[in-house]
C-alpha positions as CSV (number, residue, x, y, z in Angstrom):
1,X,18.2,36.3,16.6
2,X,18.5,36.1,20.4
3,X,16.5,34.4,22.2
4,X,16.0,34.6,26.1
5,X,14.5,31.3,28.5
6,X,12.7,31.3,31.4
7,X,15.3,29.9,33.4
8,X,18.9,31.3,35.1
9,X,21.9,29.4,35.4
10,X,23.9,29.3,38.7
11,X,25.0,33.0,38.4
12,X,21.5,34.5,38.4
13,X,21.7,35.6,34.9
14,X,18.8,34.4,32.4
15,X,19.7,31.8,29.6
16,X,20.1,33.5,26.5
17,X,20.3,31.3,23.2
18,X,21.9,33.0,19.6
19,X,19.9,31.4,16.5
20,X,20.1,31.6,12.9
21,X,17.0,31.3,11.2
22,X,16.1,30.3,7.9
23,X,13.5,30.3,5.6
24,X,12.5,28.4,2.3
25,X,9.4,28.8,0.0
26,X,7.2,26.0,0.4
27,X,6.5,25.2,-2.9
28,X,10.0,25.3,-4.2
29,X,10.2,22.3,-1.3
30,X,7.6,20.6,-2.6
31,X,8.6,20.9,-6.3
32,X,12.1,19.4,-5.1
33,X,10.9,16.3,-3.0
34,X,8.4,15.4,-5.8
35,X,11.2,16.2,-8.7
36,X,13.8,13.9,-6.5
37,X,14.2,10.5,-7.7
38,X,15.1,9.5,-4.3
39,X,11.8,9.3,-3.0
40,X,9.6,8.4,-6.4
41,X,8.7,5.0,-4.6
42,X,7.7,6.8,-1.9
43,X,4.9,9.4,-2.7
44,X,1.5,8.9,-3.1
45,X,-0.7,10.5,-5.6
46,X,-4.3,9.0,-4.5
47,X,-5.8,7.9,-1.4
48,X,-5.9,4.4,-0.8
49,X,-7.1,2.0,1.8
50,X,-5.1,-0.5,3.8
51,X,-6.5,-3.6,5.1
52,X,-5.4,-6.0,8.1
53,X,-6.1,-8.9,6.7
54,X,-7.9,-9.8,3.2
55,X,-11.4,-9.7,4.2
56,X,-11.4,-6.3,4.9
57,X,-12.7,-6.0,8.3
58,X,-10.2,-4.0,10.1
59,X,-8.9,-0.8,8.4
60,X,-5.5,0.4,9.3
61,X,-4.3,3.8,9.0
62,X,-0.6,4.9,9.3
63,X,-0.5,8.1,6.8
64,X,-2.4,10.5,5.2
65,X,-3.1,8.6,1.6
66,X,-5.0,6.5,3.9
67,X,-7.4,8.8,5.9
68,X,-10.8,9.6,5.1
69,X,-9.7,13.3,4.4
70,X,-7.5,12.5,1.6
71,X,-11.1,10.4,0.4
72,X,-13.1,13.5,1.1
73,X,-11.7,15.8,-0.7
């Protein structure tokens, strides 16, 4: 695929760029990351909450087990 910028280079002509694209089924992705022992520690299942402290007064969020969404749906 060729691609053309929106800028030139010293010579007037307009930066072109050659790519080769690719394209995967996202399930089969998804069946491979969850079948990968690699990252078994790693992946969540169910939401869960994540506290600052013990008492529970402020809620941290850093991905999306621990969003309301994930709670939501």
């Amino acid at each position: 695929m060729r691609v053309q910028g929106d800028r030139s280079g010293h010579d007037g002509a307009v930066h072109v760029e050659h790519l080769e694209l690719w394209k995967r089924d996202p399930v089969d992705c998804i069946r491979e990351l969850i079948g990968n022992l690699t990252f078994k520690k790693n992946i969540k299942y169910a939401p869960y909450r994540v506290y600052e402290s013990s008492d529970g007064d402020n809620r941290c969020w850093d991905e999306m087990a621990t969003g309301d969404w994930w709670w939501d749906l």
